[in-house]
C-alpha positions in Angstrom: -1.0 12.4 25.9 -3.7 12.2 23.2 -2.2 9.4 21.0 -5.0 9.7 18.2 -5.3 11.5 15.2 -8.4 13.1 16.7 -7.6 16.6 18.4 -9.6 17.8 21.7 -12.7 20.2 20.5 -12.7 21.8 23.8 -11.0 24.8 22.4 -11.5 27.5 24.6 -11.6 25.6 28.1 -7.8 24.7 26.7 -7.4 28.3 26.1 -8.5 29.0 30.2 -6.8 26.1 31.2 -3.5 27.7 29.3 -4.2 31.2 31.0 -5.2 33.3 28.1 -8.2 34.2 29.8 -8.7 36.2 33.2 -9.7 33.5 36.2 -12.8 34.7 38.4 -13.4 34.2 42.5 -15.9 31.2 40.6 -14.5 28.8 38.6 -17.4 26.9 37.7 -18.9 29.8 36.2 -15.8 30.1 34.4 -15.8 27.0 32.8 -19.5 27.2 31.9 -18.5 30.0 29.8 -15.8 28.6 28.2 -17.8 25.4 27.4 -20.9 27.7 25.7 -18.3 29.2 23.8 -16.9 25.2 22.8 -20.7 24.9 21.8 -21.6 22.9 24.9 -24.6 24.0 27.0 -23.8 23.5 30.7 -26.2 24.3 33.5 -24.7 22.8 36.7 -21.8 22.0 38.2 -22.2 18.5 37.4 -22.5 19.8 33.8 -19.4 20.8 33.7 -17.8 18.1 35.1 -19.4 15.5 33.0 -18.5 17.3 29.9 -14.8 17.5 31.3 -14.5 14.1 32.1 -15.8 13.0 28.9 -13.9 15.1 27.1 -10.8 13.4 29.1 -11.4 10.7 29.1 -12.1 9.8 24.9 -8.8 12.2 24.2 -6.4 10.8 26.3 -7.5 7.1 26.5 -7.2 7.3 30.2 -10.6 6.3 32.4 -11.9 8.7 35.4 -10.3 5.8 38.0 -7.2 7.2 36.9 -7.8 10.8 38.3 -9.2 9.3 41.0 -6.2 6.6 41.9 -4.0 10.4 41.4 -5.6 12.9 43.0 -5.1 12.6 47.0 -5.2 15.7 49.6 -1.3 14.4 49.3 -1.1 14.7 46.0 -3.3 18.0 44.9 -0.4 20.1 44.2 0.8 18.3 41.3 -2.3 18.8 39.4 -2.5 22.9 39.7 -4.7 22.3 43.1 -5.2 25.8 44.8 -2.9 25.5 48.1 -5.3 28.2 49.7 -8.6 26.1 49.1 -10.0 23.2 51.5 -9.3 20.0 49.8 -12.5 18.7 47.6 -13.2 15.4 45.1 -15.1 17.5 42.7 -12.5 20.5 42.4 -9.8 18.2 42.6 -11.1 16.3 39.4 -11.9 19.6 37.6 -8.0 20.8 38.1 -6.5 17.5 37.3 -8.7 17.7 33.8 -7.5 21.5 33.8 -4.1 20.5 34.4 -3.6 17.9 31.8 -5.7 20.2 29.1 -3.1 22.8 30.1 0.1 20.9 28.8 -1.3 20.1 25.6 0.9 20.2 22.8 -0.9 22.1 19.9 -1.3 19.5 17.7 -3.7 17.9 20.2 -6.4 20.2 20.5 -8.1 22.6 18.0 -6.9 26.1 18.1 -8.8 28.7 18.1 -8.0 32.6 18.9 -9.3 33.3 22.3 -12.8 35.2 22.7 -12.9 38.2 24.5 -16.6 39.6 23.1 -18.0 38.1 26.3 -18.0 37.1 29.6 -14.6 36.0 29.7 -12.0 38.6 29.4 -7.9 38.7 28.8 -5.6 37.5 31.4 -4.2 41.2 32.3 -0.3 39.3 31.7 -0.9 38.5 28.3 -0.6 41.5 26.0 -2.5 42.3 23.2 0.3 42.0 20.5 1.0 38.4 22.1 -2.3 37.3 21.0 -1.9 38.7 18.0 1.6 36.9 17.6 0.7 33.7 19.0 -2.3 33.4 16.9 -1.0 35.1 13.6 -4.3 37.5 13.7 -3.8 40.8 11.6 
């Protein structure tokens, strides 16, 4: 995956991507939470999706032709494509990026303990004392 020394700032998208945080009905909205909180200051959807592909894009040394070339209506469920959702360019470039954040090793992105002080709150799965474990917090 990321085959620099540099490690993905996107911190808490990588957390959402990773499920530590509760998924809305709106994922956009989602993800323009998670990016405030990465100290990004998205307003749209194309927002987001700019900052995603960028962020993709630099990290892994793989260019946005390459998501495109892989994600087909075919194809969607390999990159964590909702089965229940009419098939889409945009959403299917924002999974694939979600996807591919989610399988991160940890030495590839910056860790950070999750942020639950706003908008975004604990997936209901993980408990408390995971966090706590996972992230050595006392």
């Amino acid at each position: 995956m990321n085959m620099s020394n540099k490690k993905i700032p996107l911190s808490y998208t990588i957390l959402y991507a990773k499920g530590w945080y509760e998924k809305s009905d709106n994922l956009i909205e989602d993800l323009k939470e998670t990016l405030r909180l990465d100290d990004y200051t998205p307003f749209s959807k194309n927002d987001v999706l700019s900052i995603l592909i960028r962020n993709y894009q630099e990290y892994s040394k793989k260019e946005l032709i390459d998501i495109i070339s892989t994600i087909h209506p075919d194809n969607v469920w390999k990159v964590s494509y909702p089965g229940d959702k009419e098939w889409d360019l945009y959403d299917a470039v924002v999974y694939y990026i979600l996807s591919y954040f989610r399988f991160l090793n940890n030495n590839e992105w910056e860790i950070k303990t999750p942020n639950y002080r706003g908008k975004l709150k604990r997936n209901p799965d993980i408990e408390v004392k995971t966090i706590i474990k996972y992230f050595n917090n006392k």
